[in-house]
FIKOLZA-1660 file (N, C-alpha, C; in steps of 0.1 Angstrom, whole numbers, plus 5000, padded with zeros to 4 digits):
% residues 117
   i   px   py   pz ch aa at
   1 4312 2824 3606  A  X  N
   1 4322 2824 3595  A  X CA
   1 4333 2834 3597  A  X  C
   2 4341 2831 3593  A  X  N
   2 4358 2839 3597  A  X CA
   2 4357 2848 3583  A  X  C
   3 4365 2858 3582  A  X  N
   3 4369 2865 3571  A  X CA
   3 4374 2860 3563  A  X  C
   4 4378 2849 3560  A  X  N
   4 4385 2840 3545  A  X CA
   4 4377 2832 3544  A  X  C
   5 4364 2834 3545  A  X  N
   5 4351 2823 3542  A  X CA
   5 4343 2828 3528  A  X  C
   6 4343 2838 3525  A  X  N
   6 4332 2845 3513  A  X CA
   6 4347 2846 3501  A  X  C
   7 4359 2853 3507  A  X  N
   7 4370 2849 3494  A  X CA
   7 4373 2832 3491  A  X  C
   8 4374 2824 3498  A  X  N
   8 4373 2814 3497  A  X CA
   8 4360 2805 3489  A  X  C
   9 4352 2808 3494  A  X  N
   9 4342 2803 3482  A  X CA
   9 4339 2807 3470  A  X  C
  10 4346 2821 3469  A  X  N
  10 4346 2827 3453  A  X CA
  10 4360 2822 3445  A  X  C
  11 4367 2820 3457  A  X  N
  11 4382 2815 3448  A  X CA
  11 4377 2797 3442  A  X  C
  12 4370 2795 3454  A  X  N
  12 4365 2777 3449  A  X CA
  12 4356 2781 3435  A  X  C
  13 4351 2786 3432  A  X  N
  13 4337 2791 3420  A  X CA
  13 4347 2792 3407  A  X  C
  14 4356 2802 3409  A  X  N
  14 4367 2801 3401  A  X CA
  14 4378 2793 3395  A  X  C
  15 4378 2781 3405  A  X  N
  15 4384 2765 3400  A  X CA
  15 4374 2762 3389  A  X  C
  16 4362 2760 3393  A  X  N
  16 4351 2751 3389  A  X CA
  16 4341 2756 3394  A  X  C
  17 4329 2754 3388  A  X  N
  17 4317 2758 3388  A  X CA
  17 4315 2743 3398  A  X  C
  18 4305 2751 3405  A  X  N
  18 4296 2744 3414  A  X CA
  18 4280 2734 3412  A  X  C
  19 4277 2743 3398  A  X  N
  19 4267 2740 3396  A  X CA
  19 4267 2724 3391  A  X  C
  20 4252 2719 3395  A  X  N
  20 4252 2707 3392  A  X CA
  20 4241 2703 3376  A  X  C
  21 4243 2695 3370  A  X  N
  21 4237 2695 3359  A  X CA
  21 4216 2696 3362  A  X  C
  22 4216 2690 3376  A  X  N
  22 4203 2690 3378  A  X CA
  22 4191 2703 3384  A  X  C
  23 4198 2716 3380  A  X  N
  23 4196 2729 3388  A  X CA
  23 4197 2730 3401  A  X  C
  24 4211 2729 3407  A  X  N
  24 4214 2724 3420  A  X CA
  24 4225 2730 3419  A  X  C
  25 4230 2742 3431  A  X  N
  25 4245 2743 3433  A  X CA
  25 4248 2745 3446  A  X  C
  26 4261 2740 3449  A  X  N
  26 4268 2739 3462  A  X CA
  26 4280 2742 3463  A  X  C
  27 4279 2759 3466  A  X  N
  27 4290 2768 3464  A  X CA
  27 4297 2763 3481  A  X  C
  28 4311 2760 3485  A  X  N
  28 4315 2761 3493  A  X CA
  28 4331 2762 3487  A  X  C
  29 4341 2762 3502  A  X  N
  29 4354 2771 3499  A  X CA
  29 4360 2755 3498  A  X  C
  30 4372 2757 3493  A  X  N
  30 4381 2743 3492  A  X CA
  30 4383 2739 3507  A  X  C
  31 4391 2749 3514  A  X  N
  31 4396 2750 3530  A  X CA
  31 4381 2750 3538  A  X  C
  32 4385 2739 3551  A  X  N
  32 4372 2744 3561  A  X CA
  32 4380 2759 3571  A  X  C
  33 4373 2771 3567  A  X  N
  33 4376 2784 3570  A  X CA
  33 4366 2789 3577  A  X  C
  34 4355 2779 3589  A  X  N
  34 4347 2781 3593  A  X CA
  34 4346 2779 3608  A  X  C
  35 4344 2786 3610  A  X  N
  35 4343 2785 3628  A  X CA
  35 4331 2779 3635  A  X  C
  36 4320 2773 3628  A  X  N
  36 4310 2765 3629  A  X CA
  36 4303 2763 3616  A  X  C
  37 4296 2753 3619  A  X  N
  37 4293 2745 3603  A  X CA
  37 4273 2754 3604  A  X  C
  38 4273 2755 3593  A  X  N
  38 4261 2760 3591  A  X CA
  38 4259 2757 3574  A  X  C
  39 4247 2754 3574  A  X  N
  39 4243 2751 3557  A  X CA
  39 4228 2758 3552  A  X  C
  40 4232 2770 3543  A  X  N
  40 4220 2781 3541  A  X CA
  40 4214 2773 3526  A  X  C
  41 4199 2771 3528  A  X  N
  41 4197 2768 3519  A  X CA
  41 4185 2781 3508  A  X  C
  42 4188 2782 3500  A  X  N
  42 4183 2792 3491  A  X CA
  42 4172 2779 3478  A  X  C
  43 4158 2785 3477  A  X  N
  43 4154 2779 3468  A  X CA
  43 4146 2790 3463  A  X  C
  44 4148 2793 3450  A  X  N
  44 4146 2804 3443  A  X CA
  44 4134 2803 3436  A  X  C
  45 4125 2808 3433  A  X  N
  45 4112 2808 3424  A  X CA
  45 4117 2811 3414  A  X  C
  46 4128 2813 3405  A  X  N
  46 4127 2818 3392  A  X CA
  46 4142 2812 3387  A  X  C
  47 4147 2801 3384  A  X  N
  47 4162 2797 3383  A  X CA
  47 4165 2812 3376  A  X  C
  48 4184 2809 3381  A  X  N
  48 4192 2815 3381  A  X CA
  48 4206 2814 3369  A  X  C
  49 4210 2822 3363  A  X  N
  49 4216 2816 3357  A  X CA
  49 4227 2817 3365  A  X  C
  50 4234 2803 3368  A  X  N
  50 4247 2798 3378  A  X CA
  50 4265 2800 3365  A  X  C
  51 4264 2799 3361  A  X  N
  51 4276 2797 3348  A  X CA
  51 4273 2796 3333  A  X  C
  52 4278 2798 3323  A  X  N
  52 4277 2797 3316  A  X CA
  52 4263 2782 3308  A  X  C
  53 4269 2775 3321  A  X  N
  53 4259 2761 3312  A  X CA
  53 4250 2756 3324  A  X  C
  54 4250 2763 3335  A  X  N
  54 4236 2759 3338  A  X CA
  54 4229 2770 3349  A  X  C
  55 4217 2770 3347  A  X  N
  55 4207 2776 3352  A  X CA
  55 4201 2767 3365  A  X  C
  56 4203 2776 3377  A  X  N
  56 4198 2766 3391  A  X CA
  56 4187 2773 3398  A  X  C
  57 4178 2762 3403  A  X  N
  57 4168 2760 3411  A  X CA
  57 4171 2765 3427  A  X  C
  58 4179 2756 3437  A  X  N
  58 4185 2754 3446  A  X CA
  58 4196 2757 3451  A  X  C
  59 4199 2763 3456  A  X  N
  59 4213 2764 3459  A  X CA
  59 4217 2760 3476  A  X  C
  60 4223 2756 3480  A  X  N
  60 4232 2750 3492  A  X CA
  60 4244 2760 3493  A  X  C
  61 4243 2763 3504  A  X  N
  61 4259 2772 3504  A  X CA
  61 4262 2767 3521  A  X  C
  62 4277 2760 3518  A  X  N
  62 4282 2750 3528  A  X CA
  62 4291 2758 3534  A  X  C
  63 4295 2756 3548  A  X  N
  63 4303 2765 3556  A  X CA
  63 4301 2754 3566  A  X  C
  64 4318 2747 3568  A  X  N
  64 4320 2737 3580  A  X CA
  64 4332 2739 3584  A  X  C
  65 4327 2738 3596  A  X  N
  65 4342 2738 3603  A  X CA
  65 4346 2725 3607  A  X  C
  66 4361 2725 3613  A  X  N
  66 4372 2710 3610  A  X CA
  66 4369 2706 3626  A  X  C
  67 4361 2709 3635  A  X  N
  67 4353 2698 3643  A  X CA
  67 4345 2691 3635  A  X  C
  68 4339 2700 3629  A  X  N
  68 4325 2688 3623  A  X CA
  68 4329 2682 3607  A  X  C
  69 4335 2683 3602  A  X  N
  69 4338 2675 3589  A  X CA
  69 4331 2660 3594  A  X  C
  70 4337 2654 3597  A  X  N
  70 4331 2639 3598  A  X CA
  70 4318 2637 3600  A  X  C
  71 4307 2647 3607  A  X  N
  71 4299 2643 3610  A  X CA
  71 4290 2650 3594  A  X  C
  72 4297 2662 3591  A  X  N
  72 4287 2671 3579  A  X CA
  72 4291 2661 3572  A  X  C
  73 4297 2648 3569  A  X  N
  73 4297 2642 3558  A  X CA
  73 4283 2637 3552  A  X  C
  74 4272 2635 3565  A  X  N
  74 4256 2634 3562  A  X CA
  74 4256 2641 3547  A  X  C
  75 4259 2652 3550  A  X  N
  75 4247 2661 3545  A  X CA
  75 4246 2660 3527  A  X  C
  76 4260 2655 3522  A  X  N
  76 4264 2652 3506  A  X CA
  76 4256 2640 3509  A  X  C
  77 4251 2629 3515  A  X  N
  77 4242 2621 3512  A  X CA
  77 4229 2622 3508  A  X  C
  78 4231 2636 3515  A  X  N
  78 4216 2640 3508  A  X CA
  78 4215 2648 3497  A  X  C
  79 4226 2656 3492  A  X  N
  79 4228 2663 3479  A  X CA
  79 4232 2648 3468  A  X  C
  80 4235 2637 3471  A  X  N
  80 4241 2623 3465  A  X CA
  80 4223 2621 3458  A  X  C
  81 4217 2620 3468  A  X  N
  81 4205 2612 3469  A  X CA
  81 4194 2626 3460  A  X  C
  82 4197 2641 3464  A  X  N
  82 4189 2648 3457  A  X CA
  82 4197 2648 3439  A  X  C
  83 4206 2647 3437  A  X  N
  83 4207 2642 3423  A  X CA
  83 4204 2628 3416  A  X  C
  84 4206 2621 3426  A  X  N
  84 4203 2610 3422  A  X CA
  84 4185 2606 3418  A  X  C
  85 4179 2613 3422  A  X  N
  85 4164 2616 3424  A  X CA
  85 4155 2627 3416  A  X  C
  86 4157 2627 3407  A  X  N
  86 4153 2640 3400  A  X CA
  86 4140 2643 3396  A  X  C
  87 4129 2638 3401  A  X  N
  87 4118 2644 3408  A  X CA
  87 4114 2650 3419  A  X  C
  88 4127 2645 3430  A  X  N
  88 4128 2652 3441  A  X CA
  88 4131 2667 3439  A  X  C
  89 4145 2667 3432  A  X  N
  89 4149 2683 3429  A  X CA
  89 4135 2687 3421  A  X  C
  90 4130 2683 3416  A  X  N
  90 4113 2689 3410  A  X CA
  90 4106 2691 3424  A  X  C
  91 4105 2679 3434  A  X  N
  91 4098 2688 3441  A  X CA
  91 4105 2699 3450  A  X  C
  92 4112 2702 3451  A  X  N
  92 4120 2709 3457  A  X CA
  92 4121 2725 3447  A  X  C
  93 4120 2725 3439  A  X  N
  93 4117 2737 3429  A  X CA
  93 4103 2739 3434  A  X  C
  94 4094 2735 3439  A  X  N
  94 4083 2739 3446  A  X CA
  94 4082 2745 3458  A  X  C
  95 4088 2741 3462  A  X  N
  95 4088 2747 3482  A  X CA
  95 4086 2760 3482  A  X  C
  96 4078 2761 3496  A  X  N
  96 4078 2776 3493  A  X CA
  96 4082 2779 3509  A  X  C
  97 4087 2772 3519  A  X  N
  97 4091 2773 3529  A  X CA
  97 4100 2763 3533  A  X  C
  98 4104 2767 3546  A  X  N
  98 4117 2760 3551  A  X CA
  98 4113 2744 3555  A  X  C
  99 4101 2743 3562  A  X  N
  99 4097 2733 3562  A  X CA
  99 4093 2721 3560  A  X  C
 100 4087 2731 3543  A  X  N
 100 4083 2721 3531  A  X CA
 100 4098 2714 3530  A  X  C
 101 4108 2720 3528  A  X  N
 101 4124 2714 3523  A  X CA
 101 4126 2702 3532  A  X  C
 102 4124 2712 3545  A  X  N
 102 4127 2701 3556  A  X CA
 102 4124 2684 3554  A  X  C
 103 4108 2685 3554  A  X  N
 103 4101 2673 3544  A  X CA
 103 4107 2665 3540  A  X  C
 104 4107 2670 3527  A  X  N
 104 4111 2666 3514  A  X CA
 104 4128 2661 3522  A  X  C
 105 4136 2668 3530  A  X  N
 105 4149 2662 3525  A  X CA
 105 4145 2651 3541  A  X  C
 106 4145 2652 3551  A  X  N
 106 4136 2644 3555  A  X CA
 106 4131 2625 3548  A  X  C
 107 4125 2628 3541  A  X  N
 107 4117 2617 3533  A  X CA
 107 4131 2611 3526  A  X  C
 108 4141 2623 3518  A  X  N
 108 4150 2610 3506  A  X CA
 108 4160 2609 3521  A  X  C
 109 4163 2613 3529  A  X  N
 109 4175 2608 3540  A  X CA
 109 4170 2591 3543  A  X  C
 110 4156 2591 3547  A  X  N
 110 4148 2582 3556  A  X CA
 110 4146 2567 3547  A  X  C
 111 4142 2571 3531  A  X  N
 111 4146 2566 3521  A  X CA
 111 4159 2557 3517  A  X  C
 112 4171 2567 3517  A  X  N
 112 4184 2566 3518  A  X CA
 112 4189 2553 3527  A  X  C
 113 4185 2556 3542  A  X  N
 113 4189 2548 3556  A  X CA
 113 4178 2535 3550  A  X  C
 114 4169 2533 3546  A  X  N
 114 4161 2521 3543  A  X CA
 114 4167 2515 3535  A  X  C
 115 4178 2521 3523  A  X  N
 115 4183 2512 3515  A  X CA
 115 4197 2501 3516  A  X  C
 116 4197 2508 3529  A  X  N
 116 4207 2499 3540  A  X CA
 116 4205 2487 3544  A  X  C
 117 4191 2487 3551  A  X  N
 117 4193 2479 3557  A  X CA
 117 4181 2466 3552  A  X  C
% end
């Protein structure tokens, strides 16, 4: 991450809240200000209160750089498909490791690609 990567996602937070209605947030900056794409995922045991109106489970904190745009467009398919799914984000409020996540997002991608074809 470059040094306009952490002001940059607080200046995006400050547009608009990130949070999603389903205890899910995905803090990233407007500008790709990233020198490689990496996606930190945080799943909290205790929600958080995110803004004023919602309290989150999960959080995604996105950081891509402008090689990989096209290809990180994956990865909103799977934040598309974890809202769209809201037993999933339940089970996902369970994980207690990286793995377990892995799984789970795993299973709705695999899901996802089956509804294709």
């Amino acid at each position: 991450m470059t040094d306009k990567f952490l002001p940059a996602v607080m200046e995006r937070e400050k547009l608009g809240s990130t949070a999603l209605d389903r205890g899910m947030a995905i803090p990233h900056p407007l500008e790709l200000s990233s020198n490689r794409t990496v996606v930190s995922v945080c799943l909290l045991e205790k929600p958080i209160q995110w803004d004023a109106n919602h309290e989150v489970h999960v959080v995604f904190l996105l950081s891509i750089c402008k090689e990989d745009y096209e290809q990180a467009m994956g990865i909103y398919d799977l934040f598309v498909e974890l809202i769209r799914q809201e037993e999933t984000l339940e089970r996902l409020k369970h994980c207690h490791s990286f793995d377990a996540f892995m799984l789970i997002a795993r299973q709705v991608l695999a899901v996802k690609s089956n509804d294709f074809h």
